[in-house]
C-alpha positions in Angstrom: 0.0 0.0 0.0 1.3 3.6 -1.2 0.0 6.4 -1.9 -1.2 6.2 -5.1 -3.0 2.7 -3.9 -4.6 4.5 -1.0 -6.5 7.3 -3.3 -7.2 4.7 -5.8 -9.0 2.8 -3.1 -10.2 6.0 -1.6 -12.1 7.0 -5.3 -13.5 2.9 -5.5 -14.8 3.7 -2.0 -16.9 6.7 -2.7 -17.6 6.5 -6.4 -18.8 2.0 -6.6 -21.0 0.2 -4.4 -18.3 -1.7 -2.4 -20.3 -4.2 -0.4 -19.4 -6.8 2.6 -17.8 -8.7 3.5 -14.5 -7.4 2.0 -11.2 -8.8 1.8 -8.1 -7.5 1.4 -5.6 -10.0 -0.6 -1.9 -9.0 0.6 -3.1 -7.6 4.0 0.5 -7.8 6.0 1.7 -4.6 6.8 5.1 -5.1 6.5 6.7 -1.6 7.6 5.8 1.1 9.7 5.1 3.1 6.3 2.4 1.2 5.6 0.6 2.3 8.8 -0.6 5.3 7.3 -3.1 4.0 5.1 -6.0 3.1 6.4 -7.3 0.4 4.1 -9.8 -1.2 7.1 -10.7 1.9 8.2 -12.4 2.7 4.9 -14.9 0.2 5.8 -15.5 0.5 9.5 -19.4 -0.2 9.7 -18.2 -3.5 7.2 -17.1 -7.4 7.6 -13.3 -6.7 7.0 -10.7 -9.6 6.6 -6.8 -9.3 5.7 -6.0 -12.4 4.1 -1.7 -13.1 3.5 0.5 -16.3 3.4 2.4 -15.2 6.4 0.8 -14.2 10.4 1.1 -10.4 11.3 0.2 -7.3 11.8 -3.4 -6.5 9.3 -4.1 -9.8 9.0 -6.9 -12.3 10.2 -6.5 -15.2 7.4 -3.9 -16.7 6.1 -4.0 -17.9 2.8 -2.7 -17.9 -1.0 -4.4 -16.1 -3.2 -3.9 -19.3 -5.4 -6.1 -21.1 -3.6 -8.2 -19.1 -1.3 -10.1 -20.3 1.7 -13.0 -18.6 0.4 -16.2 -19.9 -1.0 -17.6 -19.6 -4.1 -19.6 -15.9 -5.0 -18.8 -14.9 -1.7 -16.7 -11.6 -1.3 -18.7 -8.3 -1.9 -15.6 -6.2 -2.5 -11.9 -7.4 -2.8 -8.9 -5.5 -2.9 -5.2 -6.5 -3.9 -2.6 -3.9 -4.1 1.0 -4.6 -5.5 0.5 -8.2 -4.3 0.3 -9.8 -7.6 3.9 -9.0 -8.5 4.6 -11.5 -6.2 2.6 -14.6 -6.6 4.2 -17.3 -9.2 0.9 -18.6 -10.5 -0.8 -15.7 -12.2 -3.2 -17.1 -13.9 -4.5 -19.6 -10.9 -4.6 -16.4 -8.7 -7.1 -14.4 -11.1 -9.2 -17.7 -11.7 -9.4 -17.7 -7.9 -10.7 -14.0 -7.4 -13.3 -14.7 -10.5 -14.3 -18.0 -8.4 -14.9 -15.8 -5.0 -16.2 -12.8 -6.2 -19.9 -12.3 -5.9 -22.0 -11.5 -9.1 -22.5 -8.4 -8.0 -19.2 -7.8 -6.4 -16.1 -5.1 -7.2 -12.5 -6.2 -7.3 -9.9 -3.4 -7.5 -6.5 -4.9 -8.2 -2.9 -2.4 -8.9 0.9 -3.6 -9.7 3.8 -2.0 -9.4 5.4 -1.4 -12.9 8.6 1.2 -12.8 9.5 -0.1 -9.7 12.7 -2.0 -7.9 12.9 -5.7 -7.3 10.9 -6.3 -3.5 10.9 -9.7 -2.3 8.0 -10.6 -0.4 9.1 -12.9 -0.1 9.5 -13.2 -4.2 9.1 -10.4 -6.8 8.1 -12.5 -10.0 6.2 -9.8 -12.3 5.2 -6.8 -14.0 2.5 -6.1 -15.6 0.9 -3.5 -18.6 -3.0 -2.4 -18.4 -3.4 -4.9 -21.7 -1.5 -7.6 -19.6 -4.5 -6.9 -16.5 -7.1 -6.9 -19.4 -6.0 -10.2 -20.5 -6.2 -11.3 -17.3 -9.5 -10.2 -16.0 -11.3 -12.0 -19.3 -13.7 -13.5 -17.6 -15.1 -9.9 -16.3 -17.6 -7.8 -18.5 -17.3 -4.7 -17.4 -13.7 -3.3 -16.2 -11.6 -0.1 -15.8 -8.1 -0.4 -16.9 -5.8 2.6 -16.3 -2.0 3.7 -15.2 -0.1 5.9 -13.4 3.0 7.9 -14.6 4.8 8.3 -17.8 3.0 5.9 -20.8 6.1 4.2 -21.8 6.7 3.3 -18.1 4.1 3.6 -15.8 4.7 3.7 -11.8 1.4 2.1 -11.3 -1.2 -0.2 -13.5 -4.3 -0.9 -12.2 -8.6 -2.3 -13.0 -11.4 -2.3 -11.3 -13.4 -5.0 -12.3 -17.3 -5.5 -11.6 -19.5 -8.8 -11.4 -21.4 -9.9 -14.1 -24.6 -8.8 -12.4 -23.1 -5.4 -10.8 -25.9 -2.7 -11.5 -25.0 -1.1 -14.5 -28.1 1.5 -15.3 -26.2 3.6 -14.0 -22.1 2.7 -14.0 -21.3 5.0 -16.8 -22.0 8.3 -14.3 -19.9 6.6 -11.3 -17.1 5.7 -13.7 -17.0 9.3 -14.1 -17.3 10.3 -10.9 -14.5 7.9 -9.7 -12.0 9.4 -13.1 -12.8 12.9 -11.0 -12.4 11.7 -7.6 -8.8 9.9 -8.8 -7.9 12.8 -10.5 -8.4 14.7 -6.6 -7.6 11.8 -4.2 -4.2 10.3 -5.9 -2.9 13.6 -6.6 0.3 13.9 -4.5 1.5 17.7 -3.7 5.5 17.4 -3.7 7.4 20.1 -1.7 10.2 22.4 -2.8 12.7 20.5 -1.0 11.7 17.3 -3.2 11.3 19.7 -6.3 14.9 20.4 -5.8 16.1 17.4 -5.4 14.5 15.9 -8.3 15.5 18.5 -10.4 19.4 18.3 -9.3 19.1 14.5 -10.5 17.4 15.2 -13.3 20.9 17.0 -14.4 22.7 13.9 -14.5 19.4 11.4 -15.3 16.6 11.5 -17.2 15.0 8.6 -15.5 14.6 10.5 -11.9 13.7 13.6 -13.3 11.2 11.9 -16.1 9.2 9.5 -12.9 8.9 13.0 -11.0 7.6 15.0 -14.1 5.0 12.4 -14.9 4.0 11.3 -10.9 0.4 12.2 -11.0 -0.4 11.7 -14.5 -3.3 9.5 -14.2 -4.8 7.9 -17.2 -7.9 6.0 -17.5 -6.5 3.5 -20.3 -9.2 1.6 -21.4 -13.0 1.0 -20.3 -15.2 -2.1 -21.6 -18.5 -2.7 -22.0 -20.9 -5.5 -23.1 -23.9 -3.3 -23.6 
């Protein structure tokens, strides 16, 4: 969880109908970083489980996301941020989320893209928005989108929605949640960081490029089987 993660989950929050019970795929909070977002607090009057492989603080279940504990149809709202970078068997874990994800139900999912190697405890993959759409097939209607420069996004992320998720009126909260995005993941960098950014951009492109492009958010792709 980063900041990015936290206003992306932030927008879902206030712009979908994120029901209960929800579950939070990668729940450990590994450092004292991570304390600072919330995610269970967006969903205090909610059932709330953080499910991981390994015991810890944030979370209640422990579990792969390979082969969750979970029933069929039976999560309202699941989240998974930069968790699937590390999980060998992509294509089991996505089956999985399909399998538990009620008809009705939202799953937001982000990966790291432009980012350093992380074990936790293995750092396996990266992924583009047409990789995520690939791998959400079995969903009708989706969001795909990115964050940073095109050619090398920070951030790639979907929301994906149940095949019997309201839709009369999904096309005015899809634009509501591209507004509240374009407020919530919007980071304010100070002079000092400015600065400092600039000084490396003298001698890199690469720092000075990620900085420049930090909170352009795109909404890369939406489908719909209407």
């Amino acid at each position: 969880m980063n900041f990015f993660d936290y206003g992306l989950l932030k927008s879902c929050v206030q712009a979908f109908r994120c029901e209960e019970p929800v579950v939070e795929i990668g729940s450990l909070v590994v450092d004292d970083s991570m304390k600072a977002f919330d995610v269970r607090g967006c969903f205090v009057e909610k059932n709330f489980f953080g499910l991981d492989l390994r015991q810890g603080f944030g979370v209640d279940i422990m579990g792969d996301v390979g082969t969750l504990p979970l029933l069929p149809n039976s999560i309202g709202t699941l989240l998974c941020f930069d968790t699937i970078e590390h999980v060998w068997d992509i294509y089991a874990a996505f089956k999985e989320i399909d399998r538990v994800l009620k008809k009705d139900g939202v799953a937001v999912i982000s990966s790291v893209f432009n980012f350093k190697i992380h074990p936790c405890p293995h750092d396996f993959w990266r992924f583009t928005p047409e990789a995520l759409d690939k791998l959400t097939g079995g969903f009708t209607y989706k969001i795909l989108g990115y964050q940073g420069y095109r050619k090398r996004p920070r951030h790639v992320f979907t929301v994906v929605f149940g095949k019997e998720y309201r839709t009369q009126d999904l096309d005015s909260q899809i634009q509501r949640f591209e507004r509240l995005l374009q407020g919530e993941a919007i980071r304010y960098f100070s002079v000092f960081d400015r600065v400092r950014h600039y000084i490396a951009g003298l001698f890199a492109k690469k720092p000075l490029m990620d900085f420049k492009y930090y909170n352009n958010i795109v909404i890369h792709t939406k489908l719909f089987d209407k």
